[in-house]
N, CA, C and O atoms as CSV, one atom per row, in Angstrom:
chain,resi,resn,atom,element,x,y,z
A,1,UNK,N,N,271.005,43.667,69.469
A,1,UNK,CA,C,269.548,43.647,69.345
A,1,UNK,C,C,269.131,43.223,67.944
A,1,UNK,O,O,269.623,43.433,66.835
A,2,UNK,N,N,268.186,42.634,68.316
A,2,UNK,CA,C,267.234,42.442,66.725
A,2,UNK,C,C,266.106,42.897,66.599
A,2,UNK,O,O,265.266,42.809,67.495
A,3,UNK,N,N,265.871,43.516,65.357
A,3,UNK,CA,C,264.471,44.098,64.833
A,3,UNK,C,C,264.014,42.802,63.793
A,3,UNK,O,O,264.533,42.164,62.877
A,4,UNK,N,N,262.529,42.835,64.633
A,4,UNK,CA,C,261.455,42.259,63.456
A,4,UNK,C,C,260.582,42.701,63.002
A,4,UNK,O,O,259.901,42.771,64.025
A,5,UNK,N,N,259.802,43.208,62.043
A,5,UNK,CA,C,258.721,43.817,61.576
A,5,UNK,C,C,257.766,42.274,60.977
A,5,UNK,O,O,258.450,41.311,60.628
A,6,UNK,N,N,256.616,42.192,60.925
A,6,UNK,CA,C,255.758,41.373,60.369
A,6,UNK,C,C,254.934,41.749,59.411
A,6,UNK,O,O,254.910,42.965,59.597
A,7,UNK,N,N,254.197,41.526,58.454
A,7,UNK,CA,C,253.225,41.942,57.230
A,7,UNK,C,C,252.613,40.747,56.910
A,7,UNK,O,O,253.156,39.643,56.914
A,8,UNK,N,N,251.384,41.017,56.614
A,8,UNK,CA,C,250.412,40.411,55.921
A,8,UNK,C,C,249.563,39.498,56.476
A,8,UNK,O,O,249.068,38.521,55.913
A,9,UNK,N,N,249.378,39.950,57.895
A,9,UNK,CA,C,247.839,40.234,58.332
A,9,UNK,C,C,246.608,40.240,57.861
A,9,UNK,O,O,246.757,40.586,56.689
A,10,UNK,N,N,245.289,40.042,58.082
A,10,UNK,CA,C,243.729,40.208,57.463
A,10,UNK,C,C,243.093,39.389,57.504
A,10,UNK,O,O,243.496,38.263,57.799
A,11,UNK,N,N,241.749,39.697,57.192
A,11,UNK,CA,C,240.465,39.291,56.846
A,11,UNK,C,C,240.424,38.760,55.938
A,11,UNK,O,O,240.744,39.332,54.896
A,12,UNK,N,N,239.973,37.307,55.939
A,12,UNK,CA,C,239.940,36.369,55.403
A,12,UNK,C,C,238.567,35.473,55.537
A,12,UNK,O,O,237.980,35.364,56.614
A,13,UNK,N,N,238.126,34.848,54.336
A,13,UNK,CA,C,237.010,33.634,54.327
A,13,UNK,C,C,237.394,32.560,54.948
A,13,UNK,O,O,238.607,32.430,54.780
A,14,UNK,N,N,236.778,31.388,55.842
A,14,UNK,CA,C,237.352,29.943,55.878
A,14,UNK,C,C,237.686,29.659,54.442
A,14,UNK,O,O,237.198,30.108,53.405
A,15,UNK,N,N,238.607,28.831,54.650
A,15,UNK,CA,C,238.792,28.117,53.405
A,15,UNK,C,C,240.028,28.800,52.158
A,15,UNK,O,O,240.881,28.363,51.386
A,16,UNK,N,N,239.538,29.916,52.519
A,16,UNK,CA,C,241.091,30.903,52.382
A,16,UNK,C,C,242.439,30.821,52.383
A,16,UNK,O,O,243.113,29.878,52.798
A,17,UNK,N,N,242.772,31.725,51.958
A,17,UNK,CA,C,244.529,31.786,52.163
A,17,UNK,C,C,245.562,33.015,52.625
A,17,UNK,O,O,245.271,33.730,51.667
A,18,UNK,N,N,246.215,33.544,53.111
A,18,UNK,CA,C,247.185,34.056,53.137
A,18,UNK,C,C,248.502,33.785,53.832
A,18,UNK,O,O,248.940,32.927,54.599
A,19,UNK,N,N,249.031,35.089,53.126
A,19,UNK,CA,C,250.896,34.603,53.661
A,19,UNK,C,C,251.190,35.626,54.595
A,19,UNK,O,O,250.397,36.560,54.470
A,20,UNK,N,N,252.235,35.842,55.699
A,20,UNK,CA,C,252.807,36.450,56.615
A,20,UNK,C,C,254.137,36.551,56.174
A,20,UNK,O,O,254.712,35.553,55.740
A,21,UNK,N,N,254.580,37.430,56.223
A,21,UNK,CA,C,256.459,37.556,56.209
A,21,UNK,C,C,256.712,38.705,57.610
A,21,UNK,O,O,256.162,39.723,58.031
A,22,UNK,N,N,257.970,37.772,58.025
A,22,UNK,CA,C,258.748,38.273,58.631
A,22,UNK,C,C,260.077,38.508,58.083
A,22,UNK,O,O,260.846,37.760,57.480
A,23,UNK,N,N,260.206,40.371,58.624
A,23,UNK,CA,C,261.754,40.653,58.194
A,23,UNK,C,C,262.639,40.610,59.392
A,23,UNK,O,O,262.090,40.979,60.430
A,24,UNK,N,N,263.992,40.212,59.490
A,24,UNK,CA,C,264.769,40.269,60.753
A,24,UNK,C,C,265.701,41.205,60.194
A,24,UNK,O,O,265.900,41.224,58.980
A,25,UNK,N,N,266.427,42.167,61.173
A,25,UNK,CA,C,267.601,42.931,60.515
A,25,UNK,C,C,268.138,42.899,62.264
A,25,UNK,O,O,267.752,42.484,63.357
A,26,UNK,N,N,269.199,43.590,61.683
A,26,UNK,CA,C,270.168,43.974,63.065
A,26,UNK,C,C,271.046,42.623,63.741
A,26,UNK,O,O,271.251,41.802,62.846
A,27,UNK,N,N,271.568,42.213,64.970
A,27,UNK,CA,C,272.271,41.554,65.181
A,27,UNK,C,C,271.941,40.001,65.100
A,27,UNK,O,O,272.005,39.482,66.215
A,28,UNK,N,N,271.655,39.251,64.228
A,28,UNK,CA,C,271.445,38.138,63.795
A,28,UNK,C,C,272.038,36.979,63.880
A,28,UNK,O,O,271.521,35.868,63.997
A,29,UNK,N,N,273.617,37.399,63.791
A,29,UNK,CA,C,274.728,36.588,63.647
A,29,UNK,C,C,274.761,35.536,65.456
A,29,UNK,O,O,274.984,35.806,66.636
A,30,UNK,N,N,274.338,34.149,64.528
A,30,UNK,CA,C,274.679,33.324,65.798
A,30,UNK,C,C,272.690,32.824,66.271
A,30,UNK,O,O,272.579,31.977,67.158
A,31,UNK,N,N,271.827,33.190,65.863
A,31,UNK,CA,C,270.699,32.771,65.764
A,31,UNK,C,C,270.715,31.652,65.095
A,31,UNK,O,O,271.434,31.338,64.146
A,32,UNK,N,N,270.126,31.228,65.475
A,32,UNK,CA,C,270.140,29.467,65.181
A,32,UNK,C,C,268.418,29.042,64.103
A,32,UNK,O,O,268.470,28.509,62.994
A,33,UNK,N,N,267.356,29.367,64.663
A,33,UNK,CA,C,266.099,29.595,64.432
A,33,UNK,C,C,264.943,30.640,65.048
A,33,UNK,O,O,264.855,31.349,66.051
A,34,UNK,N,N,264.103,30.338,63.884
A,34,UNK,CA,C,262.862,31.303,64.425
A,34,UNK,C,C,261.186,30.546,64.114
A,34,UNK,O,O,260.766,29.680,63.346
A,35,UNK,N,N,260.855,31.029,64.699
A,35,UNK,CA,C,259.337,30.861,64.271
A,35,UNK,C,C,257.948,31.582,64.653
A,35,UNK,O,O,257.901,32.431,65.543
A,36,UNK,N,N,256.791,31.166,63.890
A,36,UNK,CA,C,256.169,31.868,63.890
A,36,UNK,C,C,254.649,31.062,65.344
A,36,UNK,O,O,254.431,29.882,65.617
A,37,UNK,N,N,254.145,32.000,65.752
A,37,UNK,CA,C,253.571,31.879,67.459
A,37,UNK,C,C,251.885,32.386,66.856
A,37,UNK,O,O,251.599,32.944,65.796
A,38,UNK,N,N,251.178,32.038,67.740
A,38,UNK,CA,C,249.828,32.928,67.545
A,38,UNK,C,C,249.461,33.144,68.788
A,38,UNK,O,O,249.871,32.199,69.460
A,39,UNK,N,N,248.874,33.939,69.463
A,39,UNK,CA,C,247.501,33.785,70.561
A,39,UNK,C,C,246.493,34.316,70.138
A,39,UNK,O,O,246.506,35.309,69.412
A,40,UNK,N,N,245.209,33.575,70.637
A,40,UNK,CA,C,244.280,33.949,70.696
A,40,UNK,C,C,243.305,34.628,72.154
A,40,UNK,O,O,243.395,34.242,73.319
A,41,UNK,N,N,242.671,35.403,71.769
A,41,UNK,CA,C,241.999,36.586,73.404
A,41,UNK,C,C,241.754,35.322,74.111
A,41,UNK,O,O,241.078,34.357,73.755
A,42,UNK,N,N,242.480,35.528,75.256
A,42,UNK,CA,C,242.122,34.695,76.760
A,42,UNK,C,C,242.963,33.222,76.588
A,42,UNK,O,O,242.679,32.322,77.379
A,43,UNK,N,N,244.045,32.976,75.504
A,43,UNK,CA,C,244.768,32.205,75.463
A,43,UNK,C,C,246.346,31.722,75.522
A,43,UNK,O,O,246.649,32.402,74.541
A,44,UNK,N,N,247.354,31.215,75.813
A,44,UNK,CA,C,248.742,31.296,75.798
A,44,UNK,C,C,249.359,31.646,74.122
A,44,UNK,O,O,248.794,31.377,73.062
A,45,UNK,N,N,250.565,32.262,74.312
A,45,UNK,CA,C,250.721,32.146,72.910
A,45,UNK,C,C,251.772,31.097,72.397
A,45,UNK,O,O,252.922,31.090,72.836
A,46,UNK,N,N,251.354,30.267,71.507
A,46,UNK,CA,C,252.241,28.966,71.223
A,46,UNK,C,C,252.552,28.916,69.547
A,46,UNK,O,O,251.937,29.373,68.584
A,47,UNK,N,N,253.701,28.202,69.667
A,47,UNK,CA,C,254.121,28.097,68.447
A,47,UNK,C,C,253.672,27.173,67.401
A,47,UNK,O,O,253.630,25.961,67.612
A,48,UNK,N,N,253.349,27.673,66.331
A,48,UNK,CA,C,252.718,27.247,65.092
A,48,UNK,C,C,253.471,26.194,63.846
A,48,UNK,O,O,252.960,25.234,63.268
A,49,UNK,N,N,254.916,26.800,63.688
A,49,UNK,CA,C,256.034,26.820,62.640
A,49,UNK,C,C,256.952,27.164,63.395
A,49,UNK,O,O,256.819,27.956,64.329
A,50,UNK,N,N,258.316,26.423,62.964
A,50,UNK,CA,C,259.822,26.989,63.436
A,50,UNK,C,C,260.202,26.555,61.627
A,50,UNK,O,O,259.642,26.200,60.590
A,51,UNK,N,N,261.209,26.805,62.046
A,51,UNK,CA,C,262.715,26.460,60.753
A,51,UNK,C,C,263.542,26.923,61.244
A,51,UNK,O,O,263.364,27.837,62.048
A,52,UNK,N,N,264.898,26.394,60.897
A,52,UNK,CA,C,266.104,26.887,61.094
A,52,UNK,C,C,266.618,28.229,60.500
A,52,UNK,O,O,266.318,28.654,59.384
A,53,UNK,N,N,267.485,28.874,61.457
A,53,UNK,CA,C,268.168,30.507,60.307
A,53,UNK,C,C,268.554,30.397,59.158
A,53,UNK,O,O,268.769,31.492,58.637
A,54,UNK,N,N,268.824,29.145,58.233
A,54,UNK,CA,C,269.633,28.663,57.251
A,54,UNK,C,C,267.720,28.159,56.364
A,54,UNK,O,O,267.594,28.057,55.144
A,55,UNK,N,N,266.841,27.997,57.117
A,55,UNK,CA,C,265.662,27.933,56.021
A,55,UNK,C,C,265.620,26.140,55.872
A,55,UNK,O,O,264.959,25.502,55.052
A,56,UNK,N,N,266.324,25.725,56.685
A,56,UNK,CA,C,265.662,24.463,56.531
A,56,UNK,C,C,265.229,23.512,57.991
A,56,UNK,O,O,265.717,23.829,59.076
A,57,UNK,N,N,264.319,22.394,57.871
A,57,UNK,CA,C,264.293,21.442,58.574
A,57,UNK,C,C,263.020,22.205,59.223
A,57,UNK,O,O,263.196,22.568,60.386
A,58,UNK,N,N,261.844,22.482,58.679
A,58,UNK,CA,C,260.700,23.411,59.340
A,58,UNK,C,C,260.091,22.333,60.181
A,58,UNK,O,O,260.146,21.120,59.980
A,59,UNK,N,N,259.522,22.953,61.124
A,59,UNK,CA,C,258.666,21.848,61.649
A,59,UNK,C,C,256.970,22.440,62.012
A,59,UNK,O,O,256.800,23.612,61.676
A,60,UNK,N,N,256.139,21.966,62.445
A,60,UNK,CA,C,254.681,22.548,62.690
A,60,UNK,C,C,253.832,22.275,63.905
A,60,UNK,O,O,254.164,21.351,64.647
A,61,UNK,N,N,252.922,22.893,64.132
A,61,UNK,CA,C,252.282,22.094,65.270
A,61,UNK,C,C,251.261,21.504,64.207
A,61,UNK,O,O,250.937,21.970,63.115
A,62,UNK,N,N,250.765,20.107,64.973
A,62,UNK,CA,C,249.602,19.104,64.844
A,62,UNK,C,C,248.087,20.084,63.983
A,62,UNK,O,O,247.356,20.110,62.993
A,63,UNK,N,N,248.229,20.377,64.557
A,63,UNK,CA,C,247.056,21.900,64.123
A,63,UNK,C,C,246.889,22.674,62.993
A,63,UNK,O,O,245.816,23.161,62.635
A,64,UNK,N,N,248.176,22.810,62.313
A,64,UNK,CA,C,248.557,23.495,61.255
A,64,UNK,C,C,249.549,22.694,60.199
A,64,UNK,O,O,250.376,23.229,59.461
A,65,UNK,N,N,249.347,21.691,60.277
A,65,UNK,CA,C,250.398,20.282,59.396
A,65,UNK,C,C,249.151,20.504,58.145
A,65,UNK,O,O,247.946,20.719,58.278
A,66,UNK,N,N,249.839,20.381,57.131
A,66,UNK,CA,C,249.286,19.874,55.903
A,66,UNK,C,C,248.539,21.547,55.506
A,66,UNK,O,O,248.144,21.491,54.341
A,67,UNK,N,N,248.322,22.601,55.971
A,67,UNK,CA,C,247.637,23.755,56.190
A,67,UNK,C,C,248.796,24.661,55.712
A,67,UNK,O,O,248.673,25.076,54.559
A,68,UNK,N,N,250.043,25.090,56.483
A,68,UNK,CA,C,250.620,26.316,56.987
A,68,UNK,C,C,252.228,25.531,55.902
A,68,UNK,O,O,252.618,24.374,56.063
A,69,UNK,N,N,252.711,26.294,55.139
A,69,UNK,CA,C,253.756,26.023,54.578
A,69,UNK,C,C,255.431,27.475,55.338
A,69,UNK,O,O,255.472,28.603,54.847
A,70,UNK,N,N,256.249,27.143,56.193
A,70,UNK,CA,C,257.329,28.233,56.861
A,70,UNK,C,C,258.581,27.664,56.029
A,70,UNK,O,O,259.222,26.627,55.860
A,71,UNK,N,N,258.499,29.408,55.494
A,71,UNK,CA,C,260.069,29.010,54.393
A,71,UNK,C,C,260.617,30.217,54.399
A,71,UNK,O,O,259.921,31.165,54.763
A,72,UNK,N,N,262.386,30.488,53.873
A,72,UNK,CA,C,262.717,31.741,54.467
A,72,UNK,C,C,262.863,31.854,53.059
A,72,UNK,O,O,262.923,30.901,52.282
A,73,UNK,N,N,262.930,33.344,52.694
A,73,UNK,CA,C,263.209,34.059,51.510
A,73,UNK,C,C,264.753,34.251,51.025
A,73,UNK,O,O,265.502,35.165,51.371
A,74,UNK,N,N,265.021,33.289,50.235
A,74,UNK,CA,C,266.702,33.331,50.057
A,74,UNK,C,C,267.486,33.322,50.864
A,74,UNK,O,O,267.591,32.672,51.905
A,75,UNK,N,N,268.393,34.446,50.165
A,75,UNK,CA,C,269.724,34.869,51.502
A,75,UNK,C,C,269.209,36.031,52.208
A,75,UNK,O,O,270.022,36.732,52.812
A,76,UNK,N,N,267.843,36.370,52.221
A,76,UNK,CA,C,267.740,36.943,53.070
A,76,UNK,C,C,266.835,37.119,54.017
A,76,UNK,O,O,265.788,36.516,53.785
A,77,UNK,N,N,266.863,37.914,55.304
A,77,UNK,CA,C,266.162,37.496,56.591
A,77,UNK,C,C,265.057,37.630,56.632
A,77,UNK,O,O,264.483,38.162,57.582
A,78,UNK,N,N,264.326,37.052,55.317
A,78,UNK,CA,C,262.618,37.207,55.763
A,78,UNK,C,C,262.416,35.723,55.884
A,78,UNK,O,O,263.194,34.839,55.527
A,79,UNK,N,N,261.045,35.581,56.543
A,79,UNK,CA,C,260.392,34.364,56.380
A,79,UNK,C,C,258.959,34.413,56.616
A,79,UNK,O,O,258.306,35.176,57.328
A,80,UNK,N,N,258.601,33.442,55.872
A,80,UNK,CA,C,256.977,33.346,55.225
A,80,UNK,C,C,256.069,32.460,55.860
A,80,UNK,O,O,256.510,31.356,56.177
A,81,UNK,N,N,254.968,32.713,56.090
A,81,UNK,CA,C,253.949,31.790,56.446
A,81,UNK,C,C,253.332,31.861,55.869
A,81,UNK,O,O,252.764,32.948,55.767
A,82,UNK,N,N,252.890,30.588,54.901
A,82,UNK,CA,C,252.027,30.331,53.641
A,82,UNK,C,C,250.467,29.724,54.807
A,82,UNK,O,O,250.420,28.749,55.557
A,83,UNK,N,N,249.727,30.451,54.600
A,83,UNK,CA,C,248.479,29.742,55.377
A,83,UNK,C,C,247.573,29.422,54.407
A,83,UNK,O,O,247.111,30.266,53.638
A,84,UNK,N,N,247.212,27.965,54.381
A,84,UNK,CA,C,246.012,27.925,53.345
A,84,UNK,C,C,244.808,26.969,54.381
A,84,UNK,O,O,244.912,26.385,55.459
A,85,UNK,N,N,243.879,27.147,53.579
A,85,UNK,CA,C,242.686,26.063,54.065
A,85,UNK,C,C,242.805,27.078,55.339
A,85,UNK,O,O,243.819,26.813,55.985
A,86,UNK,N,N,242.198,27.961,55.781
A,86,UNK,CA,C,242.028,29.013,56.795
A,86,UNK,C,C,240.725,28.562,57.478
A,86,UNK,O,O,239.736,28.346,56.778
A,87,UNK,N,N,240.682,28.420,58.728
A,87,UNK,CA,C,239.331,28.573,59.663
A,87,UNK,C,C,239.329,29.006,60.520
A,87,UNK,O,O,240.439,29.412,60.864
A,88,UNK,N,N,238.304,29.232,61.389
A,88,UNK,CA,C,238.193,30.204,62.360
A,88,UNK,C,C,238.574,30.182,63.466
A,88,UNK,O,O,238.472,30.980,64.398
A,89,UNK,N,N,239.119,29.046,63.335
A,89,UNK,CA,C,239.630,28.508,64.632
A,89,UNK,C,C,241.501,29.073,64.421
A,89,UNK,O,O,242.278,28.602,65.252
A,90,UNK,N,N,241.869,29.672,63.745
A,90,UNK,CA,C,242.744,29.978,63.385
A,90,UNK,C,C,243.421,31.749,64.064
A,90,UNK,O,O,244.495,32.204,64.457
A,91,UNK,N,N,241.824,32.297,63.834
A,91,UNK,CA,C,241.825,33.428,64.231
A,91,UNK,C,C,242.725,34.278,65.147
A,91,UNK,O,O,241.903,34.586,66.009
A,92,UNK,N,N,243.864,34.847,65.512
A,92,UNK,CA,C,244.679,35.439,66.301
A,92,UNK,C,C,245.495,36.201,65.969
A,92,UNK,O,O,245.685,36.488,64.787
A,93,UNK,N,N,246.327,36.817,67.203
A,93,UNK,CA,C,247.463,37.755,66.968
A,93,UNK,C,C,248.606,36.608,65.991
A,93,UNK,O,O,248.448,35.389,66.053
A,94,UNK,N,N,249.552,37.155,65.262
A,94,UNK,CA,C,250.911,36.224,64.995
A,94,UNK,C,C,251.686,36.869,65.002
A,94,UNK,O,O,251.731,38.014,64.552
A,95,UNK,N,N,252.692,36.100,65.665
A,95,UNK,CA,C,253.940,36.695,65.752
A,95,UNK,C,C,255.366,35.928,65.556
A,95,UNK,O,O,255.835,34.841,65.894
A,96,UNK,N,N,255.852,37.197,64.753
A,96,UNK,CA,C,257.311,36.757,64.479
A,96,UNK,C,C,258.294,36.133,65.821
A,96,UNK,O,O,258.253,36.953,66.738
A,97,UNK,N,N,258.915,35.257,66.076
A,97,UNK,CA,C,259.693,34.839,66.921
A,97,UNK,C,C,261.145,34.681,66.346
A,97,UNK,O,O,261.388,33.803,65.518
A,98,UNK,N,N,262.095,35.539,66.795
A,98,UNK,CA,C,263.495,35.196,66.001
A,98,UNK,C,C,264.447,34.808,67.534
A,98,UNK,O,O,264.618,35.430,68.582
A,99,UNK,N,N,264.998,33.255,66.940
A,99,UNK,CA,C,266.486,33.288,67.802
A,99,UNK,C,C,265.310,32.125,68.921
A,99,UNK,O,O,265.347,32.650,70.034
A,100,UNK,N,N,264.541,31.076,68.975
A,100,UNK,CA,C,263.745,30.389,69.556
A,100,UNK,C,C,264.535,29.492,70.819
A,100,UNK,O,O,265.488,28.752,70.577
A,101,UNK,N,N,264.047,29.667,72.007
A,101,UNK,CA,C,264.853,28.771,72.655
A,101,UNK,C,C,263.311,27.941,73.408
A,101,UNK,O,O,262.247,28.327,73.892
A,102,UNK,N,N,263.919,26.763,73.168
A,102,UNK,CA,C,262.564,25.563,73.427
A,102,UNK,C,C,263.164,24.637,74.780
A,102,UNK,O,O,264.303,24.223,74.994
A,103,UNK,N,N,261.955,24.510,75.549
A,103,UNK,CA,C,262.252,23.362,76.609
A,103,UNK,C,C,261.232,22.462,76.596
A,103,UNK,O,O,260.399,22.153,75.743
A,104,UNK,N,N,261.463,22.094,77.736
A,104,UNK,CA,C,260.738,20.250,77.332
A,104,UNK,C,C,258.784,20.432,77.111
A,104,UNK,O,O,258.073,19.773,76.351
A,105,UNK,N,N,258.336,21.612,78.128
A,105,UNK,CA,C,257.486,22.490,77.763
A,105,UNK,C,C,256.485,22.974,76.634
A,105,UNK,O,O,255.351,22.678,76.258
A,106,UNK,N,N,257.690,24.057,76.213
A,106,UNK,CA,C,257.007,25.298,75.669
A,106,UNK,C,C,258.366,25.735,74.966
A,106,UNK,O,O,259.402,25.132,75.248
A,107,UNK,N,N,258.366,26.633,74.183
A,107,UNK,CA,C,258.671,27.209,72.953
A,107,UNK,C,C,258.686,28.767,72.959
A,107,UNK,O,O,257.763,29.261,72.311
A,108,UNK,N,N,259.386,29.488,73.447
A,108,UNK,CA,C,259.289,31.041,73.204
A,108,UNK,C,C,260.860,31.766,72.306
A,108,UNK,O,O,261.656,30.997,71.768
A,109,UNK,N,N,260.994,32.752,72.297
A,109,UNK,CA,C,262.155,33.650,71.275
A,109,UNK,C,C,262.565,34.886,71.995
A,109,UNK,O,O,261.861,35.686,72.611
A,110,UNK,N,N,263.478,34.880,71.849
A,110,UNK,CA,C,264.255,36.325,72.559
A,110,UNK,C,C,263.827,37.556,72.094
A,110,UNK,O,O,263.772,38.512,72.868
A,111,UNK,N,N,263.428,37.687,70.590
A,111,UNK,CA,C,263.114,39.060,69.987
A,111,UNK,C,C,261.925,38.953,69.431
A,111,UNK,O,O,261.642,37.823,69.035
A,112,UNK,N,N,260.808,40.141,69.215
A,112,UNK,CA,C,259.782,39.300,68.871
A,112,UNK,C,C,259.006,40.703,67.914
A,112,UNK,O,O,259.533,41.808,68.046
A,113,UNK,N,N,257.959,40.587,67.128
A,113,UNK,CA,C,257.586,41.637,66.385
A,113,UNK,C,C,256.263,42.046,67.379
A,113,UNK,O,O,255.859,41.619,68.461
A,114,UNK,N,N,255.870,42.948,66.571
A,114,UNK,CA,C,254.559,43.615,67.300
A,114,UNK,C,C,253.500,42.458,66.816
A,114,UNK,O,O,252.724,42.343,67.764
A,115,UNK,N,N,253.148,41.638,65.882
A,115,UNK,CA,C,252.225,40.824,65.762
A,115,UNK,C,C,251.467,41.265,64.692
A,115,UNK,O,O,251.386,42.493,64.695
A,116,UNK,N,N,250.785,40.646,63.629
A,116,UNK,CA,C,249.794,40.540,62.523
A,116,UNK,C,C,248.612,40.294,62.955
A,116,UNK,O,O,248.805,39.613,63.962
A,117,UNK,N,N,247.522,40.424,62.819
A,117,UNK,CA,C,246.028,40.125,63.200
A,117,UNK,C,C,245.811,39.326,62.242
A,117,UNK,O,O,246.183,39.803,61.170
A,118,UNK,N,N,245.248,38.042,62.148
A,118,UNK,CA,C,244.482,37.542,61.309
A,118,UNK,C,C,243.113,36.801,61.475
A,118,UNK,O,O,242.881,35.812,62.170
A,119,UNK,N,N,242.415,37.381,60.820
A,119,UNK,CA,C,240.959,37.058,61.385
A,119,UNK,C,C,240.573,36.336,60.238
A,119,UNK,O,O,240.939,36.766,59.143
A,120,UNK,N,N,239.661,34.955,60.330
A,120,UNK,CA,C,238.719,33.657,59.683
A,120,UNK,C,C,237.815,33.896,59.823
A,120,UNK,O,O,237.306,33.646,60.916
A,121,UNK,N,N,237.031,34.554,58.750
A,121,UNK,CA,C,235.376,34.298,58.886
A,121,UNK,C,C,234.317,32.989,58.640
A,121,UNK,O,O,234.561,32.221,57.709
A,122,UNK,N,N,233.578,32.848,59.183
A,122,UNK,CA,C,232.771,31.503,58.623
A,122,UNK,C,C,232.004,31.658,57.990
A,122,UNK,O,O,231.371,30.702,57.542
């Protein structure tokens, strides 16, 4: 099993910034990547950011390019979501995704955190 915890959640201005970290602990070994997901009330939840377990080769959705910076913290199992230029359209649950398995589709993760709230005001 793997544990994820998430931090750094909130209330925020458009135009704003904050960061998210995810910690992973427990059975890790052999995870390949993770990333980070949002939904919003009455919507699917889709992925935002991936990177690899090793912290490189990130990729983004269309939506959040040039906005959202996903980087892992050293040698160890956190990883960050740098959000800048914030709008309201942004607004949702986020969630940690560790260990990502993707099809031609959609994008989901085997282990997953309880989720961060982050709310964009206008």
């Amino acid at each position: 099993q793997v544990q994820v915890v998430e931090s750094g959640g909130g209330l925020v201005q458009a135009g704003g910034s904050l960061t998210l970290s995810c910690a992973a602990s427990g059975r890790t070994f052999g995870v390949h990547a993770m990333g980070w997901f949002r939904q919003a009330p009455g919507e699917e939840r889709d992925l935002v950011a991936a990177i690899s377990w090793s912290g490189v080769a990130p990729n983004y959705a269309d939506s959040v390019k040039g906005r959202f910076t996903i980087s892992k913290d050293g040698a160890k199992n956190t990883f960050n979501l740098q959000m800048s230029s914030l709008r309201p359209e942004d607004t949702a649950i986020y969630y940690c995704g560790i260990d990502l398995i993707t099809t031609t589709h959609a994008s989901t993760a085997r282990y997953w955190g309880h989720g961060t709230q982050v709310t964009v005001s206008s």
